[in-house]
C-alpha positions in Angstrom: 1.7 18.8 -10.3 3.3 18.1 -6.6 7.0 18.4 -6.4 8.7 14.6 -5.5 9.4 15.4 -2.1 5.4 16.7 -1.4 4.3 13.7 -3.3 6.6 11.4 -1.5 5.5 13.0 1.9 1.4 12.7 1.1 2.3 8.9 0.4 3.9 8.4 3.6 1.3 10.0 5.9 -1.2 7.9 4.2 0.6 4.9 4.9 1.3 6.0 8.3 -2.6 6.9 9.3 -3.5 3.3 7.1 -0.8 1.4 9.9 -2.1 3.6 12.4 -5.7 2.7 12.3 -7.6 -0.5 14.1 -8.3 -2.0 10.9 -7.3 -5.6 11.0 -4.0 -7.0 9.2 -5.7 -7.8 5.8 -7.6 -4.5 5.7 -4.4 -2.5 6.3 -3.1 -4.8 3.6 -5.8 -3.4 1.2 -5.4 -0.1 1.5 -2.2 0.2 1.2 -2.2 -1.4 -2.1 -5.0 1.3 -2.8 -2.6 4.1 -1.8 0.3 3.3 -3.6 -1.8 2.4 -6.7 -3.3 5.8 -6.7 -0.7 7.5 -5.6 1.8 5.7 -8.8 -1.4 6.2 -11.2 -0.4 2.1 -11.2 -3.3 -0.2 -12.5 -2.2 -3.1 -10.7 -0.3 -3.0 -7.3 0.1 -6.0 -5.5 1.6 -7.7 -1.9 3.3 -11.2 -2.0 4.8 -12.6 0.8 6.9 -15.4 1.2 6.3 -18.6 3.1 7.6 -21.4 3.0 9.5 -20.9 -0.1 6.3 -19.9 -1.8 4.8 -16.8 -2.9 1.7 -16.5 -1.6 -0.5 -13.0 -2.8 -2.2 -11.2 0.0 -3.7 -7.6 -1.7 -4.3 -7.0 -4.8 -6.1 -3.6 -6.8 
């Protein structure tokens, strides 16, 4: 089992190489989702932003 800090750190530099990629806006979207799912053994992980006053759900696993 990875220690907090090691799992914190593997979550980080796969966020950092997801924003660092060419992918476009909603495909970084989508993978983060995927890594922090995976990575919090979470079935559902979702991104909402707010406009507007409204929620409005962007990526979803």
């Amino acid at each position: 089992m990875l220690s907090a800090v090691t799992a914190a750190r593997q979550i980080l530099t796969s966020l950092h190489e997801v924003m660092a990629s060419r992918a476009g806006a909603q495909a970084k979207l989508n993978q983060i989702v995927e890594v922090i799912g995976e990575n919090l053994d979470s079935e559902v992980c979702s991104i909402y932003l707010l406009r507007e006053g409204m929620l409005e759900l962007f990526a979803t696993r």
